[in-house]
C-alpha positions in Angstrom: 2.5 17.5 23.3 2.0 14.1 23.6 4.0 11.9 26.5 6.3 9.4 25.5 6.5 5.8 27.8 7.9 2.4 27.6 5.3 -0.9 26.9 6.7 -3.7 28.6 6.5 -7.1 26.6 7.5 -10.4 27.5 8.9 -12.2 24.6 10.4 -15.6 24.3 11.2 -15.5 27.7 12.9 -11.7 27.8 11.2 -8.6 29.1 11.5 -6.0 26.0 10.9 -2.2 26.1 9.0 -0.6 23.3 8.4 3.3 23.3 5.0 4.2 22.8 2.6 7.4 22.9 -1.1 7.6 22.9 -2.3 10.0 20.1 -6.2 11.6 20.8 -8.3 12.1 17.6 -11.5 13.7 20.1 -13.0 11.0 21.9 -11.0 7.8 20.6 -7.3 7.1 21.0 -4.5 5.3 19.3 -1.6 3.9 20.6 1.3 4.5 18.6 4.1 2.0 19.3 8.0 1.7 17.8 9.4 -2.0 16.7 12.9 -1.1 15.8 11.7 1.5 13.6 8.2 0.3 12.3 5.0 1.7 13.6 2.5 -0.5 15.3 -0.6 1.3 16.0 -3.4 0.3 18.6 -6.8 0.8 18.5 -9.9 -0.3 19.9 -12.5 -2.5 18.2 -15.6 -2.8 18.4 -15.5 -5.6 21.3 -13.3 -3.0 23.4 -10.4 -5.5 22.9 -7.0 -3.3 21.0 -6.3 -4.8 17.6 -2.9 -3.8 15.9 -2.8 -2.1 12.7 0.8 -2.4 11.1 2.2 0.9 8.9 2.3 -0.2 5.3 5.7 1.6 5.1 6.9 -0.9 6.7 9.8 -2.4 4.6 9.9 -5.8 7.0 7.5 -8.1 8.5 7.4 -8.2 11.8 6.8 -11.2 13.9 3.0 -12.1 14.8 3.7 -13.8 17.9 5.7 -10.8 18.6 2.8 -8.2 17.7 0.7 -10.2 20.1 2.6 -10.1 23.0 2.3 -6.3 22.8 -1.1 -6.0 22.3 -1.3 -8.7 25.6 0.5 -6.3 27.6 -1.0 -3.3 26.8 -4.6 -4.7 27.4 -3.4 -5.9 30.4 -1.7 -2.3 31.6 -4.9 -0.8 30.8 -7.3 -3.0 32.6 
């Protein structure tokens, strides 16, 4: 059972709260994250930096600046 835990993100000048869980697949990990409903999920690249990979279920767009912020804040949780 995987652990359930808040990101932090500062966006346009307020501190949000996104629930998140990391999910294992054997030696690698995602991050999956909650936007109001859509699925962000987090993985690393090749570089070691996370990139975002958006659910194509999605039935909205969500806001790049936005999707940035929490990939910003995870890095920076994680260093």
């Amino acid at each position: 059972m995987e652990e359930i835990f808040e990101i932090p993100v500062l966006y346009k000048g307020k501190e949000l709260y996104f629930p998140a869980e990391v999910i294992r697949y054997g030696y690698v990990h995602r991050i999956l994250i909650n936007v109001d409903g859509q699925l962000i999920y987090l993985e690393k690249d090749e570089e070691g930096n996370y990139r975002a990979i958006v659910d194509d279920k999605n039935t909205k767009e969500l806001d790049r600046v936005l999707v940035q912020a929490i990939v910003l804040s995870v890095e920076a949780l994680l260093k």
